[in-house]
C-alpha positions as CSV (number, residue, x, y, z in Angstrom):
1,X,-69.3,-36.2,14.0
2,X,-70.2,-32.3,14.0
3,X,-73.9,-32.6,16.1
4,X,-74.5,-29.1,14.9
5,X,-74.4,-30.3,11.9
6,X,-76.4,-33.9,12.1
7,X,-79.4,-31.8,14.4
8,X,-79.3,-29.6,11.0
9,X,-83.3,-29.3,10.3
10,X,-83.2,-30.3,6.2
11,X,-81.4,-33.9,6.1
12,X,-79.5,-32.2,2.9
13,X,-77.7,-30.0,4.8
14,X,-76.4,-33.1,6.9
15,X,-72.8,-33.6,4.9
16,X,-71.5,-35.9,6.8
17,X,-73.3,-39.3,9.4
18,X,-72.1,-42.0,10.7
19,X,-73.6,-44.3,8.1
20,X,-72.6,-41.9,4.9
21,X,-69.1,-42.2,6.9
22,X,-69.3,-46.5,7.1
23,X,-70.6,-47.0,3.4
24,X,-67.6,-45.0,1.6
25,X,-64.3,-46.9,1.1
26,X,-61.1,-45.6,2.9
27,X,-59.1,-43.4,1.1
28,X,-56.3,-45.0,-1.4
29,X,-58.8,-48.3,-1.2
30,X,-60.2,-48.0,-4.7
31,X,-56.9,-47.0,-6.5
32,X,-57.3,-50.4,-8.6
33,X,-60.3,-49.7,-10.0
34,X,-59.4,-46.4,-11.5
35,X,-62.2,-45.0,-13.1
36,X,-64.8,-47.9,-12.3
37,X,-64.6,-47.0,-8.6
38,X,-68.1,-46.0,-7.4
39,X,-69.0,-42.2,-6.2
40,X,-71.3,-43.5,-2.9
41,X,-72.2,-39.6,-2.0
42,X,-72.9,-36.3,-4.2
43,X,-72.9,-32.7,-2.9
44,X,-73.7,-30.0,-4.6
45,X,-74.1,-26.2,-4.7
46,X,-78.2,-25.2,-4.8
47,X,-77.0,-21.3,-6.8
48,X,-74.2,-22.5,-8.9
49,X,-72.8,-25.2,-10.8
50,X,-70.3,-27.0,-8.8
51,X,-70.6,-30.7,-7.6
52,X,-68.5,-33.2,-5.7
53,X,-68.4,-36.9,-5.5
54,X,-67.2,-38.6,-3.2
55,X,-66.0,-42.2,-4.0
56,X,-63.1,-42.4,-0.6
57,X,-63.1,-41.3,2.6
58,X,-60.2,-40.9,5.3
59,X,-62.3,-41.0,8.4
60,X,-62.0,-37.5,9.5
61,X,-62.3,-34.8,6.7
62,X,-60.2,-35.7,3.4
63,X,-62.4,-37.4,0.4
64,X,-61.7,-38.4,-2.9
65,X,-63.6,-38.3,-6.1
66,X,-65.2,-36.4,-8.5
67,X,-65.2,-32.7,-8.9
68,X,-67.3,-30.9,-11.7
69,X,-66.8,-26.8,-11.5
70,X,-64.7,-24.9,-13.7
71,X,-63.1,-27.8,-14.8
72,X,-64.2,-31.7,-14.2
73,X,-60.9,-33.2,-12.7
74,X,-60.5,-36.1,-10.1
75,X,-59.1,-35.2,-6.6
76,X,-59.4,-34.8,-3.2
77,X,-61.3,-32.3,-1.4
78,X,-61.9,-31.8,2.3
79,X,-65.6,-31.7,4.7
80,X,-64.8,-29.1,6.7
81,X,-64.6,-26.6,3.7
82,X,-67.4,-27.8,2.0
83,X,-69.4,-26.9,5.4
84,X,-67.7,-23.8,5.5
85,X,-68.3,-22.5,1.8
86,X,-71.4,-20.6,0.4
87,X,-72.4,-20.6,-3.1
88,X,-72.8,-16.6,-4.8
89,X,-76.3,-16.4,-2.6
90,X,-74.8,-17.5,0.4
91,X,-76.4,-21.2,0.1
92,X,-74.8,-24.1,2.1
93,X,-73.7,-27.0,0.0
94,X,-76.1,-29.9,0.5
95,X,-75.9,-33.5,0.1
96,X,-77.9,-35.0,-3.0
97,X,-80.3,-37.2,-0.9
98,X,-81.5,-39.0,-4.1
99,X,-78.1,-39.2,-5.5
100,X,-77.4,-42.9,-6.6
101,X,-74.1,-45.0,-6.7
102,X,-72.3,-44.7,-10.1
103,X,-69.1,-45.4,-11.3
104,X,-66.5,-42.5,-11.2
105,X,-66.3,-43.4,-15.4
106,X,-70.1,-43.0,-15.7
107,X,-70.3,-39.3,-13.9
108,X,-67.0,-38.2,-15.7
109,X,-68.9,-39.0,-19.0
110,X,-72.2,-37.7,-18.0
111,X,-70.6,-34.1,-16.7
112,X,-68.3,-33.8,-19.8
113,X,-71.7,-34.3,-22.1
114,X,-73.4,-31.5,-20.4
C-alpha cells in the first residue's frame, strides 16, 4: 500500500487500504454473474461528473467495474491513475465513504436515468 496515501488527512482521499483491498473480489472472479456482480467501492470526481465502481480487483492496481463519464460503459481502469488525475479544478478523486454495495445492473440503471 502507498503510506502517503493511507496518512492522507481526509479518509476520502484514501483510494486504496488494506481492507477496501480484502473485501473486493479478484479480478475475472465475478464474470458469472454478469451484470448482478456487486460494485463494493465508488470514486468519484468532487468538480465534474465522472465516477468509477469498482466491483474486481487484481491485487496491485487493475479494477474492474463501472465507469459513468462521457459514456457509462463497463471496464477496467487502473489506481495509480486515478491517484494521479485531477478533475478541471485540480481536485483529487476521492473515495465515496458512504457509498453502499449495489449490483453493477442496479448502478448501470441508475446512471443511464440521470
Amino acid at each position: 500500500m502507498n503510506k502517503e496515501i493511507e496518512s492522507s488527512k481526509y479518509p476520502g482521499q484514501i483510494l486504496m487500504s488494506e481492507e477496501i483491498s480484502a473485501k473486493l473480489p479478484p479480478l475475472y472472479s465475478g464474470e458469472s454473474k454478469g451484470l448482478e456482480a456487486k460494485a463494493y467501492v465508488k470514486y468519484f470526481t468532487p468538480d465534474s461528473n465522472w465516477t468509477w465502481y469498482a466491483s474486481e480487483f487484481d491485487g496491485e492496481d487493475i479494477f474492474f467495474g463501472l465507469v459513468s463519464g462521457f459514456e457509462i460503459e463497463l471496464g477496467y481502469f487502473s489506481l495509480r491513475e486515478l491517484q494521479e488525475v485531477r478533475g478541471p479544478m485540480g481536485l483529487p478523486i476521492e473515495r465515496d465513504l458512504h457509498f453502499q454495495q449495489a449490483t453493477l445492473a442496479e448502478l448501470l440503471s441508475k446512471h443511464k436515468n440521470d
